[in-house]
N, C-alpha and C positions, 0 to 999 in steps of 0.2 A: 625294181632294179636289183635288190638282193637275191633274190630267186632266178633270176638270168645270169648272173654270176656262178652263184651255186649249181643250173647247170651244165654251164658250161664247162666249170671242172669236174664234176662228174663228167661227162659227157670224153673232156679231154683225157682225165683216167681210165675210162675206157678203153678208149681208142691205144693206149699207153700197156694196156694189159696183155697177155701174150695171148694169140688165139689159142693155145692148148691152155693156159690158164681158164679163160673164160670158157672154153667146153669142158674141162673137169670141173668146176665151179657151179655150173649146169647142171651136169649129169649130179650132181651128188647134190643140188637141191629137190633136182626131180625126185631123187629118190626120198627124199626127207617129203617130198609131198604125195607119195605114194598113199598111203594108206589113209589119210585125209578126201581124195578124190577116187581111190577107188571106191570106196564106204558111199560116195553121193548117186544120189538120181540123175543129177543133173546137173554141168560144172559147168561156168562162163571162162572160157580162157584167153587167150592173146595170142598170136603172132610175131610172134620175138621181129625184131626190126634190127640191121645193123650189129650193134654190140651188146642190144641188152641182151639180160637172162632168158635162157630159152628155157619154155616151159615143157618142149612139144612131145618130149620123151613122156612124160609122165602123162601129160594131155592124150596120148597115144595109149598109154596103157590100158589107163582108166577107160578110154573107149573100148579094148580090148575085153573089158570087165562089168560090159555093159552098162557102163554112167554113159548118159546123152552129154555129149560135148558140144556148147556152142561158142562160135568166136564173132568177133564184133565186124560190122561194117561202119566206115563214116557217113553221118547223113546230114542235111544242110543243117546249121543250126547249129552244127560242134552236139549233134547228139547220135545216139548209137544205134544200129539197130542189129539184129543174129541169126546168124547163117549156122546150123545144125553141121557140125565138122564132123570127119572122116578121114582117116590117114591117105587116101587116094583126092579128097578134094581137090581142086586147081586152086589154088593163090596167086592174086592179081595185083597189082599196085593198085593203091587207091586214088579215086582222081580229087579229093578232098584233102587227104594228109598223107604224111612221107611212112605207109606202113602197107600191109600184103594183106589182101582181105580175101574173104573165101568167096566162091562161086555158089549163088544158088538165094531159092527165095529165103524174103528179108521180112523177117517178124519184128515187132518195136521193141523198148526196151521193158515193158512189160515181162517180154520171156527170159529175162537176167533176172529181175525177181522172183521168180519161180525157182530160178538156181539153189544151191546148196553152197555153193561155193565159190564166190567170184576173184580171179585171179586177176591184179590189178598190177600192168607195167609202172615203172616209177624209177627214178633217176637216185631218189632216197628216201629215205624214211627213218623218225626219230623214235625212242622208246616209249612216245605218249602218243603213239597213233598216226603223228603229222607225214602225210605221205608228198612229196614235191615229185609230179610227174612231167611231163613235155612239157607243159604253158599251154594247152590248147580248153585244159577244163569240160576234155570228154569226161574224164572217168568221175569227178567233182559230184558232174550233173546226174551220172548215171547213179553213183551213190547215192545223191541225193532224191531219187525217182526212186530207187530200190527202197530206202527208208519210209518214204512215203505214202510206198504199196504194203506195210510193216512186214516185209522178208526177214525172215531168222537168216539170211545168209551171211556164211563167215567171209569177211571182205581179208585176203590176203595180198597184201603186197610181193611182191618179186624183188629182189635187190643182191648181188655182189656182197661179199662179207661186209666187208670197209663200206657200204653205202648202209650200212645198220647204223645209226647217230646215237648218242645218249640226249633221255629226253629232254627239247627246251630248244634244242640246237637247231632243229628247220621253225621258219616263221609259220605261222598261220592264219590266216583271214578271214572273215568269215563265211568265205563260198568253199573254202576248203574242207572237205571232210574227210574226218579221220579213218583210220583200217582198225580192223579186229587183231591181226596180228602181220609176221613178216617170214617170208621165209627162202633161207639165206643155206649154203652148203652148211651149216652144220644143225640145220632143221628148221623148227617153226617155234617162233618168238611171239608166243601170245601178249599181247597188250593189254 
């Protein structure tokens, strides 16, 4: 109950923020993640949805710099699978969850392991790692399969300044898994 609370005002600040707020907010995390995703082989990204942080800028570049970009599909089960992206891709709504998936064959989440870099949406995140994303316990699981496969990859959250917490402040459970760092318009908050 406390985490559906939580976010819902996240959720309601959002919506409360001014659309040029949340596109400069954007553009100037993208660039704070520039050089972290161009540097990879291979980066797992997201689909900004609604109001969250858009990654696509930077997700774009790095394609441009020849990192393999891939973004997620929903698959039964609340698990993932990855479609190899391209600035030209089609984005489709998902018939699974309220998010725009890319077109095209779907590898398991195996190939997010293999990543360098997995870009993980989320409502907030506190300074010990605890990341509170939808409630659906995609990204939870995918963490927890990426640890599994023992991937070095740096798990970064996405969050708005103000959804940065000091740590202690989001609850955690024990299906929850924590991020490597965060990264917010004024750069990357390693954990």
């Amino acid at each position: 109950m406390v985490k559906s609370r939580l976010r819902a005002e996240v959720r309601r600040r959002r919506r409360a923020m001014d659309a040029a707020e949340r596109h400069r907010e954007s553009a100037e995390l993208c660039t704070a993640l520039d050089t972290t995703l161009t540097g990879a082989r291979v980066v797992a990204g997201y689909s900004a949805t609604g109001t969250e942080p858009d990654p696509s800028a930077a997700l774009e570049r790095a394609h441009a710099a020849g990192t393999q970009v891939i973004l997620p599909v929903c698959r039964p089960n609340f698990q993932l699978g990855w479609v190899t992206w391209h600035p030209d891709i089609e984005l489709r709504p998902s018939a699974l969850a309220p998010v725009n998936e890319p077109v095209g064959p779907v590898a398991e989440a195996i190939a997010a392991a293999a990543a360098d870099v997995i870009l993980l949406p989320a409502t907030s995140v506190d300074r010990s790692g605890t990341r509170l994303g939808q409630g659906g316990g995609y990204y939870d699981r995918l963490i927890a399969e990426v640890r599994r496969q023992g991937s070095a990859a740096q798990l970064i959250a996405v969050v708005y300044e103000h959804e940065l917490l000091p740590a202690g402040s989001l609850p955690r459970e024990l299906t929850d898994q924590p991020v490597d760092a965060v990264a917010t318009m004024s750069g990357l908050t390693w954990l």
